[in-house]
N, C-alpha and C positions, 0 to 999 in steps of 0.2 A: 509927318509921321505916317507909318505904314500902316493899310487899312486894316491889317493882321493886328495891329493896337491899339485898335478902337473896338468901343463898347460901349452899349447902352443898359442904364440900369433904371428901372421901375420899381421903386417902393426902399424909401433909404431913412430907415428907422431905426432901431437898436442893431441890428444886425445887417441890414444891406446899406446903411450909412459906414458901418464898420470895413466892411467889404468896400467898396466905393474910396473908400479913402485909402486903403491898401494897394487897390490899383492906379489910384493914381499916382502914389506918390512910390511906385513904381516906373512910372512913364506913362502911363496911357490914359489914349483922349477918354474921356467917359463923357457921355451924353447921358441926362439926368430929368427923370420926372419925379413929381413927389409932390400931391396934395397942399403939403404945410409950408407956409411959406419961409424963403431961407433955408429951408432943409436942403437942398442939391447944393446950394452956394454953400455952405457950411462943412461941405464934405471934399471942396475942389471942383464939382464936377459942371460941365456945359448946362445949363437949365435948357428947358422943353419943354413946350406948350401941352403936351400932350403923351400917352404912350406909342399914338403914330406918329408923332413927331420925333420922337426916341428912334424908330423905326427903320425911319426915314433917314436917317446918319450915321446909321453901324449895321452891318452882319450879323453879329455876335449882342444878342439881348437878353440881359438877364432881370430875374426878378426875386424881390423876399419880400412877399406880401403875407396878409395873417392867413387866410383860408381860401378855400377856393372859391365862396359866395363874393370875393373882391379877384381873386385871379380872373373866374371868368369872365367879367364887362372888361379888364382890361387887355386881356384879349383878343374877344373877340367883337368887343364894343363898335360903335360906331368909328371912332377914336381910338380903336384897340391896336394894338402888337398887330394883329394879322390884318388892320387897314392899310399900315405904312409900310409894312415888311413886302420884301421881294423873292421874288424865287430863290431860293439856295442860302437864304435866310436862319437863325440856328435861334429858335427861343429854350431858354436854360431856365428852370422856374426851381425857385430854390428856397420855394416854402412850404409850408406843412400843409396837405392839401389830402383831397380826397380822393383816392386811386382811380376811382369809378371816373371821379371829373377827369383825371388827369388824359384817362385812356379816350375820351370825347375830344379833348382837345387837342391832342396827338393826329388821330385820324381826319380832324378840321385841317389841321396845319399842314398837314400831308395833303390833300388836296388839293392846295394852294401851292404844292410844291414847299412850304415850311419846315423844316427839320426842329422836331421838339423833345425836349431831354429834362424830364424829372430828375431832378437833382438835389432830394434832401440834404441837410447839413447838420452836422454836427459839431459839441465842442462850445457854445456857449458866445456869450458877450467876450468873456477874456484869449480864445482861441480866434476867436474873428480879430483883436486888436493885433495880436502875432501873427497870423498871414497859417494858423497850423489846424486848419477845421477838417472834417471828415466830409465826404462827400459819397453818398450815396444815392449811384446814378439807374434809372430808366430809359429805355429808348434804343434807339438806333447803332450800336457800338462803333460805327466808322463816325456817324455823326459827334459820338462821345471824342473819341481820338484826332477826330479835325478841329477840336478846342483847347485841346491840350495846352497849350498856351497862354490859355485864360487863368488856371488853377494857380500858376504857379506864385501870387503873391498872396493868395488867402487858403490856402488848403496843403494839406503835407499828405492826404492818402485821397487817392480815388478810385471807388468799389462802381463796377458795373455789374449790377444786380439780375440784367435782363430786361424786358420787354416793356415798353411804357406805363408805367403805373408801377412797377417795381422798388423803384428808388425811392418813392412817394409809401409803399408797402412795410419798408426795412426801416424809413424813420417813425414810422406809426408805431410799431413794436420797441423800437428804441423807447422814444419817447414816453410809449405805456411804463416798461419797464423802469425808465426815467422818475415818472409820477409818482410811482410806489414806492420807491427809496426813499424818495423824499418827505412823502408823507408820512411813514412809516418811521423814521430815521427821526422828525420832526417830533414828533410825539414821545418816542424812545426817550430822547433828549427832556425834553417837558417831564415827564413820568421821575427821569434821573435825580434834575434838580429837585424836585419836590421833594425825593427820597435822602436828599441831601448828598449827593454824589456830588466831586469836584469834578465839573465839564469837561475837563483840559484828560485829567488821568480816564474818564467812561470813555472820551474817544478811542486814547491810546488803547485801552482794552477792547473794545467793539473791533480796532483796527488791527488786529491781531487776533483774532478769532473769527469765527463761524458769521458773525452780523456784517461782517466789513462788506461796504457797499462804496457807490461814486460819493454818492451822500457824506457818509461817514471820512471821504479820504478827501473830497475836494470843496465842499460845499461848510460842513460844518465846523471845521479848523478856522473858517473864519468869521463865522456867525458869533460862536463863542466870546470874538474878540469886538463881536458889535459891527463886524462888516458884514454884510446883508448882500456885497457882490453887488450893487444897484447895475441896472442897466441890461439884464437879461431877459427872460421869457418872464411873461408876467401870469400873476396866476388866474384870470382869464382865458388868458390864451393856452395853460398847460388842462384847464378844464377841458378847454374846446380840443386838444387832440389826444385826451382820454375818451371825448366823444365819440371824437372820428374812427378811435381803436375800436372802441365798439360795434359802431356800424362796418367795419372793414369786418373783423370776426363773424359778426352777426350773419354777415355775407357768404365768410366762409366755412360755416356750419360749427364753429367753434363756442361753446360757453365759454361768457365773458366773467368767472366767478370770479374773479380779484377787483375787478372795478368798480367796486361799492366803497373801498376804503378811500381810495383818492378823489372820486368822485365827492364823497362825505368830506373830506380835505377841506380842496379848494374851493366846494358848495359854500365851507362855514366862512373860508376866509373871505371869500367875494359878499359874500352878506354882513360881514362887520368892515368892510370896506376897504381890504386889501387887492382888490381882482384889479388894480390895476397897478400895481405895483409888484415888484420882481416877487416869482413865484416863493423865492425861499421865505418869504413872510410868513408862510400858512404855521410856521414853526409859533410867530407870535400870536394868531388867530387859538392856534389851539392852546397857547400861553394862556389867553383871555378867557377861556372858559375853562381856565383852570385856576383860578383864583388870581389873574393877574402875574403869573410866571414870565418869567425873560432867563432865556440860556446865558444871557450875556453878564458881565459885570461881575460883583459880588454876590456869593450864595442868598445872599438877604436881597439880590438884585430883580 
């Protein structure tokens, strides 16, 4: 196999297991790290002792880890991506991270001769199992277009946003934007049922008027029906990049006045013990301090 079709991936969980699996069963070699055991084997891909061991057997290394407080050691760790990596090298980090970090570690990899390319993603659990994610890239733009390659079994658009920390920029704002539907949408729904609304027709109307959101058109069509969509962002992790929104704004002189409502969200769900389970839960969390409400089921449900 041509070394053009290999690749190394670091951190293969709800979404870089997804991805991982897309390219393989495309063709290509993937060389795999991953903390948990069984996880790389589970997905097809070469196991590896290490993320320089990943390093060490592909060009083209990519990553979906949670934040950048776990990107960074494995990068630039003892063991890290830029122990094993070689000159002309492409690290692709394809998680939710912090712009500030991103641009550190850009300028690190560049002096190593490393070419490195923030590349948030978009589109969920169910868009990474279709090969049709969004990709929202940082960095180098000939370095972008000499991987071209790589996209083609997990992603259908790729935006290059500009300068390192960019791509890392544009899924921060998503994502905020993301949080607030949800939460928002969540509660809506709660508020409905109580009032004794039929779930299925409030959609229909929100989704044809002035409220219609992602929330409303993609997420809760199937809540109502008791699918919860398992295996996405969890609501942890949608907490932690309402954070990071913040600290990104904070940065850039912008009040953050909408971030008290999601914050207040997924605050409540992670305290009655949903923050590790798919973010759409918080819909149940605010169910619970509502007398025990569920969108799902029967009115009486």
């Amino acid at each position: 196999m041509s070394e053009q079709r290999t690749v190394g991936f670091v951190g293969l969980g709800n979404m870089g297991g997804r991805m991982t699996r897309r390219l393989v069963d495309a063709g290509f070699e993937v060389h795999g790290f991953d903390p948990r055991p069984g996880a790389v084997e589970a997905v097809g891909a070469a196991p590896a002792g290490s993320p320089a061991e990943v390093a060490g057997r592909a060009q083209v290394l990519l990553m979906s880890l949670p934040d950048s407080k776990v990107v960074e050691p494995v990068v630039r760790g003892a063991d890290g991506l830029l122990a094993g990596a070689s000159a002309g090298a492409t690290i692709v980090d394809l998680s939710t991270a912090s712009p500030a970090s991103t641009e550190r570690l850009y300028a690190e990899a560049a002096a190593q001769g490393v070419r490195y390319i923030d590349a948030g993603i978009s589109g969920g659990a169910a868009a990474a199992e279709k090969g049709v994610l969004t990709i929202m890239a940082g960095g180098d733009a000939e370095a972008l277009a000499g991987i071209e390659w790589v996209w083609s079994p997990i992603a259908s658009r790729v935006y290059h946003l500009g300068a390192a920390g960019a791509g890392h920029t544009a899924k921060l704002l998503n994502n905020f934007l993301n949080a607030v539907s949800l939460a928002a949408t969540a509660e809506v729904m709660v508020a409905g049922r109580k009032a004794g609304l039929d779930m299925v027709q409030l959609l229909d109307v929100l989704n044809s008027s002035s409220g219609v959101n992602f929330a409303t058109q993609n997420r809760f069509p199937n809540i109502v029906r008791g699918d919860y969509m398992e295996g996405g962002l969890t609501g942890r992790l949608m907490t932690k990049d309402v954070a990071l929104y913040v600290d990104l704004v904070g940065r850039l002189g912008v009040p953050a006045l909408n971030a008290s409502g999601p914050l207040a969200s997924f605050g409540l769900a992670e305290n009655l013990g949903y923050g590790d389970q798919i973010s759409n839960r918080v819909v149940d969390a605010i169910g619970d301090v509502s007398g025990g409400v569920r969108v799902h089921g029967s009115k009486e449900g």
